[in-house]
N, C-alpha and C positions, 0 to 999 in steps of 0.2 A: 914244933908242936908242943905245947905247953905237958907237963906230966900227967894232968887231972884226964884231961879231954885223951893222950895216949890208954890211959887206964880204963874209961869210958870206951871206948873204941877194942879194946882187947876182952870186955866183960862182955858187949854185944855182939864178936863175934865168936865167944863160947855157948854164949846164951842161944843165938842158933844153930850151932851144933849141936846143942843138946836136945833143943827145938825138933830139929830133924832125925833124930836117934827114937826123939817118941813118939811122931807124931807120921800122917802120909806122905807122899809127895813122888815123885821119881825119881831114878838112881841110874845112870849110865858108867861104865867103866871104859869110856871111849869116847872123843869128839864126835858131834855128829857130821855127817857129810855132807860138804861144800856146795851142795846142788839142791834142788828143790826138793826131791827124795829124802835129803836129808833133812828140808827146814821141815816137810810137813812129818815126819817119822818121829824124828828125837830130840829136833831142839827143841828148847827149854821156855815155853811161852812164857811173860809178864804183857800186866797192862796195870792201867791208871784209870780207865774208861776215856781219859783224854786221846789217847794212843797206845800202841804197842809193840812188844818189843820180843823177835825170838833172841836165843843165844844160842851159837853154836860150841862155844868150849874147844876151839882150835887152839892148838899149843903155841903154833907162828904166825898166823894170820887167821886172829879170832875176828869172825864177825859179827855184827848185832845189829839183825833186821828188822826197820822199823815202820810200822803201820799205823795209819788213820781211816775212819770211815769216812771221809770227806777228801781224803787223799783220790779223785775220781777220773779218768779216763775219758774220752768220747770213743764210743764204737758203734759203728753200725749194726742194728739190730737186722733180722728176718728180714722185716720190711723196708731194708735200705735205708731207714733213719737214724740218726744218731741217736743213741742210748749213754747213761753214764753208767759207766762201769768200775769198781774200786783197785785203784791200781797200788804199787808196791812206792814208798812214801819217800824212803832212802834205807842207806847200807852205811852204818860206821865202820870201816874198816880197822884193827888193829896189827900192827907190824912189833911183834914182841922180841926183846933180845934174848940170844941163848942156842946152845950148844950143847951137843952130847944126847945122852940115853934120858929119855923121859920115863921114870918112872914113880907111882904107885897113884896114878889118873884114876882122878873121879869128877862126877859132873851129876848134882842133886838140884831138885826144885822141893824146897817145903813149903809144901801147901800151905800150914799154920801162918807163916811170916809171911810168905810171899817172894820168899828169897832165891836165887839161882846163886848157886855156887859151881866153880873147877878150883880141882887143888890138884895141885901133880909137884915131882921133884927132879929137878935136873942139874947137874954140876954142883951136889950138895946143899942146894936151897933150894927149901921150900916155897912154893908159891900158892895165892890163894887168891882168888878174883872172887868178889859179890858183888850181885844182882840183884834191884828192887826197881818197881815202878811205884812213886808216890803219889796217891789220890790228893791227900793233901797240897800238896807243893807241887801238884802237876808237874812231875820232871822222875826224870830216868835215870839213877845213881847209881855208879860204876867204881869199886873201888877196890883197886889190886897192891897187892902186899908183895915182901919178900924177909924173910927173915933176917937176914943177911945185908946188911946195909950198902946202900949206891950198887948194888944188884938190879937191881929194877930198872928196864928202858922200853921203849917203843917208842914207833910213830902213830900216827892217829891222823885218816882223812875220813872223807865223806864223799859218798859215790852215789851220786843220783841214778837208778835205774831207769830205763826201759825209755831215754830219749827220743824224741821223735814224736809222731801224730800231736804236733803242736805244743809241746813240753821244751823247757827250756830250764837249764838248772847252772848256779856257779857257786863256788865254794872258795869264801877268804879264810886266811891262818894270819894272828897278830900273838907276838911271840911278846911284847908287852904287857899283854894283859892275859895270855892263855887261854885264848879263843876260836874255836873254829864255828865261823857262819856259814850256812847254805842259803841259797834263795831260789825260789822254783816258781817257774809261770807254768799254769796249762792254761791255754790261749782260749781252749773251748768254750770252757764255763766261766774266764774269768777270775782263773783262780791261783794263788798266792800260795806257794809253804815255806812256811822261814822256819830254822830250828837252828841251835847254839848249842854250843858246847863247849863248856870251860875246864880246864885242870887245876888242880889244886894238890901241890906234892912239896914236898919235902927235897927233891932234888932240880934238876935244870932243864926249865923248858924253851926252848927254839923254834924260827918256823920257816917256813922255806916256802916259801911257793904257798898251796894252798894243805900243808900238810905241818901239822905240830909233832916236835922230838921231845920226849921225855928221857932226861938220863939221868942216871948218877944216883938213883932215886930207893928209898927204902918201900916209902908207899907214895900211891897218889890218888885223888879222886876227880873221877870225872862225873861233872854233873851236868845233864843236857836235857832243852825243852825240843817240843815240835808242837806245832801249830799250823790251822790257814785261814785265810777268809773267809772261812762258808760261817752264817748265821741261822741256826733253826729259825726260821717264821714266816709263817701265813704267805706272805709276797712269794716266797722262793718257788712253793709251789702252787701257783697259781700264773705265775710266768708259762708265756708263750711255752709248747716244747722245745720249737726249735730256736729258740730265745731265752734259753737260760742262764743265766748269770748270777757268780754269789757276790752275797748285799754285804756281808762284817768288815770292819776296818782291818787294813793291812795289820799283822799278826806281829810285825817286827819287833816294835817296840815292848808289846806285851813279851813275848817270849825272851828277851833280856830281861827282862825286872824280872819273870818266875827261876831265871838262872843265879841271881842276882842275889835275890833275896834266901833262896836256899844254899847258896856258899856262905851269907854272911851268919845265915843260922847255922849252920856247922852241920857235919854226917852226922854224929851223934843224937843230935835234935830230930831230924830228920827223918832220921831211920827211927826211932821211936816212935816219932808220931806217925810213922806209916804203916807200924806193925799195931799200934791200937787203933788206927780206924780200920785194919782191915780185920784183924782179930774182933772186934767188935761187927762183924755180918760174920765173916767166915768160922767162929768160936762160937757159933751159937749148936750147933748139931755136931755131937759125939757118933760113932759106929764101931761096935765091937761085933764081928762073927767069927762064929766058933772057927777055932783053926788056922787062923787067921796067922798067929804071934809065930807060922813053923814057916812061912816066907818073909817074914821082918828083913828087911836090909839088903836081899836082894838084888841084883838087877831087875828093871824094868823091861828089858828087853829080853832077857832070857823068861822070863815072868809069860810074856805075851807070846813065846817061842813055844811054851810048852803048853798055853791052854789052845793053841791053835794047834797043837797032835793033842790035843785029848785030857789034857793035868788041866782040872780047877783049880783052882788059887782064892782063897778066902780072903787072905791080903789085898791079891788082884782085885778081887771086886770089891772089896770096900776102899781100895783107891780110886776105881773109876769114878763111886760114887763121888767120892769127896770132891775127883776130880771136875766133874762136873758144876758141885759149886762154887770150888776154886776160877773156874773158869768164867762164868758169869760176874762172880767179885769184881774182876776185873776186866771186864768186857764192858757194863753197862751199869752207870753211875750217872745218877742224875746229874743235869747239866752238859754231860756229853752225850750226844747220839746213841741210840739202844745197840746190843748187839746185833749183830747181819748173821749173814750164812755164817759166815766162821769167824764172828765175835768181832775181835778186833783186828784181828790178824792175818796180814794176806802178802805173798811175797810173788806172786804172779804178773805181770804185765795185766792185762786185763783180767781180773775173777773169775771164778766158774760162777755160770748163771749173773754174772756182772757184781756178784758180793752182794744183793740186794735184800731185801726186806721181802720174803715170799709165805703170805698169809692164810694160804690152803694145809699148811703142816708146818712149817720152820721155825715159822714168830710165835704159834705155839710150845713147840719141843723147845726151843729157846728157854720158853720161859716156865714150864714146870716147876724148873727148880726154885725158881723163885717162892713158890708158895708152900710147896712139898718141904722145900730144903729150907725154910724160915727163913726166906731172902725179900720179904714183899717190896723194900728199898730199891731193891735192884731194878724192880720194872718201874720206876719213876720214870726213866730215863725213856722209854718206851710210852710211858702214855703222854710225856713231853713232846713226841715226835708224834705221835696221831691226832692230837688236838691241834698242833701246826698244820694239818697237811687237813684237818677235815673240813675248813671252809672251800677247798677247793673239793674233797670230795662230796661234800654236799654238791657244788655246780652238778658233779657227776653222775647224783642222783637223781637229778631232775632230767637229765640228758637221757640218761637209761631209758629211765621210765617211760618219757615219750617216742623212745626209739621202739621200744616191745610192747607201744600200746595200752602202759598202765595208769600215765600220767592221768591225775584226774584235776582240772582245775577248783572243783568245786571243795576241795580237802587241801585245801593248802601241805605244804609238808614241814615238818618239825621245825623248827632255828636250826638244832642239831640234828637235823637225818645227814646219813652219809652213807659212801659206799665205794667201793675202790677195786681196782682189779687185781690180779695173781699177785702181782711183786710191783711193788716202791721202790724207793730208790730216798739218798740225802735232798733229791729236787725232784723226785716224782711221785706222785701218788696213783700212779699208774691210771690204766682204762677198763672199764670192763666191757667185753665186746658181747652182744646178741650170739650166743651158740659156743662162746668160748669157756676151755675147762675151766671150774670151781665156778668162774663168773663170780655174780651177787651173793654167790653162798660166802665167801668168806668174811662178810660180816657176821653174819654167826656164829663161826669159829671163832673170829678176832674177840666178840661182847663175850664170849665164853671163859675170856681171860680173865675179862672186867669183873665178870661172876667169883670168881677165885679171889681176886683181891679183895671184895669184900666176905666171902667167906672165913680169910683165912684172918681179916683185921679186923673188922666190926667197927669198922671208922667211921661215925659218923658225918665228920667232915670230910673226908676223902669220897663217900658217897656221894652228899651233895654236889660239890667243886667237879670231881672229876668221873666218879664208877657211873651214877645214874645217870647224867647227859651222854655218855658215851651207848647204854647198853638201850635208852630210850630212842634216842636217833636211829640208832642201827636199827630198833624194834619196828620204827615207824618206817622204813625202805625196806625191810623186807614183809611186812605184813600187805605188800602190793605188789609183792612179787610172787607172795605163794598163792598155791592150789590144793585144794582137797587131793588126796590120792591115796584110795586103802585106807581111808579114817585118819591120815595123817596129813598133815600141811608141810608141804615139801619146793624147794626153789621150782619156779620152771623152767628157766634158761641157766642151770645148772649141772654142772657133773666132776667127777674128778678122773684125772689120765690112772690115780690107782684104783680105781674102779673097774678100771677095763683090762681085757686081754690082750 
């Protein structure tokens, strides 16, 4: 490695140390644990909006689990039909060398950068692993140190999750080039996930089977894409239910050239440009509360130990906050699919509630922060996905309507009316049923959103293009669905399950 780009590489990873010294994020003085318990408790979320990626900070078998919202499942719903459900994408495994007492372990995510780090010491050397998802360069850069030269080893596979109900995954290692490929069918939908992973070190890489050796090595980096064939548009949902199928070109090729191009621009480069586009949403809103500066540095886990017996924590709650728009940052970025129930991230066989889009409360509290937190960028990626999916929800308005009697021929309905049931999906825009919870009402939850973006931008071209056809359509289906009630105009095939006892 030339001297300039070492020096470069040693200022950025002071720069976020420092970064994280002044700034929020979470602080672990422990791996988290190897089980689900563990990914949903303390690993250490990143995303890109493309995908995502937890980290568990394991000393011997670190792994780093990685998610897509088009990453999908078939399960059968209530009514015995297939539904899609967002399943767990893959698992990088790492097999790290080393021996003896590990000590003076820690494991931080700073919010500011976006960066996950473990540093710990064993057999006299120090070691340091950093974590980034870049929006930019769409890819996920891994890059582990040792102070101590040709210290450094591991293996490096890919483990495809949760086999079976029509899934099929294999994984090549080419020791020529420093690459490990996955390639994954789900048979249901039609669907494709290719992802790569290249190294790039200083010491000697080997490959065996379907598994890459790193030795000999001071540092290395790995940089890896994930991708599938699912295309946001119009056709997707509009497709048959039980005929779903995704329309985008095999992922293959694209996911080399984004591996490709970000090894030839270097980590330095890289890592820059990932901390100004994200510093640029996430560096727009400061939080100081009083009190705050007497849990600096903390654990986060002992932090959430004690406000559950009864200790507040000013710290604590101005990380949540933050945390929160850390979280959408990288959840939902235009171009990729909006945030789901739990963003980007899911390490489940099939999701709770299938990871889906659920428009009575979710895709709301989702998106607060967007406008509260000076994120209105964020929900691009969200009105991307409803303007896809509203040619088929308009069909749905018209279905409605004649189904509860309100269709009227003589009023034609909007271009843009629409209307949708509970929960969506990457190929559904669900049904709303006669007598079913929230039903029609969550068009006016959903335009409630629309109202927000233009309060908080005064866009006039965003008005145009996207806020008023969205909140005009929704006006025009639900203004033939309500009824007078106590001077109020209220859904009538309407209700919510938290409504009741």
């Amino acid at each position: 490695m030339r001297k300039l780009e070492k020096l470069v590489l040693i200022v950025a990873s002071l720069t976020a140390a420092i970064a994280f010294a002044e700034g929020e994020g979470l602080r672990f003085l422990k791996p988290a644990e190897d089980s689900l318990s563990g990914w949903k408790n303390s690993s250490l979320p990143l995303g890109n909006g493309w995908f995502g990626a937890n980290v568990f900070g394991l000393v011997d078998d670190e792994r780093v689990q990685i998610s897509h919202n088009a990453a999908l499942a078939g399960q059968k719903g209530r009514d015995g039909k297939l539904a899609a459900s967002v399943t767990s994408a893959l698992d990088l495994r790492f097999r790290f060398d080393g021996e003896g007492e590990v000590t003076d372990y820690s494991r931080t995510l700073d919010f500011a950068t976006a960066t996950a780090f473990v540093r710990y010491s064993r057999g006299g050397v120090r070691f340091v692993r950093e974590y980034f998802a870049s929006h930019p360069d769409k890819v996920l850069v891994m890059r582990f140190s040792a102070d101590h030269a040709g210290t450094l080893g591991f293996f490096l596979r890919a483990e495809v999750p949760c086999l079976g109900e029509g899934r099929k995954g294999v994984s090549t290692a080419l020791a020529d080039s420093a690459v490990l490929d996955t390639e994954q069918e789900i048979a249901v939908f039609g669907e494709r996930i290719s992802s790569c992973a290249r190294v790039v070190t200083d010491g000697k890489v080997t490959a065996t089977g379907a598994v890459l050796r790193v030795s000999g090595a001071s540092e290395a980096v790995v940089c890896f894409a994930l991708d599938t064939n699912y295309k946001l548009d119009p056709a997707v949902f509009l497709q048959p239910r039980d005929r779903k199928r995704y329309t985008g070109a095999d992922p293959r090729a694209e996911i080399d050239r984004r591996v490709e191009r970000a090894v030839e621009k270097g980590f330095a480069a890289v890592r820059r440009d990932h901390i100004a586009d994200f510093a640029a949403l996430y560096g727009r809103v400061s939080l100081s509360l009083p009190g705050a500066e007497a849990d600096r540095g903390r654990p986060t886990d002992e932090l959430v130990r004690e406000r559950r017996g009864g200790r507040a924590s000013a710290w604590l709650e101005q990380c949540v906050f933050q945390y929160g728009r850390y979280l959408l940052v990288s959840s939902s970025r235009k171009g990729a699919l909006p945030a789901n129930l739990q963003g980007v991230w899911n390490a489940i066989p099939f999701a709770p509630w299938g990871g889906g889009y659920f428009h009575n409360v979710n895709v709301q509290m989702n998106y607060w922060p967007a406008f509260a937190g000076n994120l209105c960028e964020c929900f691009e990626a969200y009105a991307d996905y409803n303007r896809a999916l509203r040619p088929n929800a308009r069909r749905l308005a018209e279905t409605f309507l004649r189904a509860v009697g309100r269709y009227d021929a003589d009023e034609p309905l909007d271009p843009d009316a629409w209307c949708m049931g509970v929960s969506s999906s990457a190929i559904s825009s669900g049904r709303p049923n006669r007598g079913s919870h929230s039903g029609p009402g969550v068009v006016g939850f959903t335009t409630a959103l629309y109202v927000d973006w233009w309060e908080f931008t005064h866009d006039r071209a965003l008005l145009e293009r996207e806020i008023y056809p969205a909140i005009r359509g929704g006006a025009d289906f639900l203004s033939r669905i309500v009824a007078e009630t106590n001077g109020h105009f209220l859904a009538v095939v309407s209700a919510s399950p938290e409504q009741k006892n």
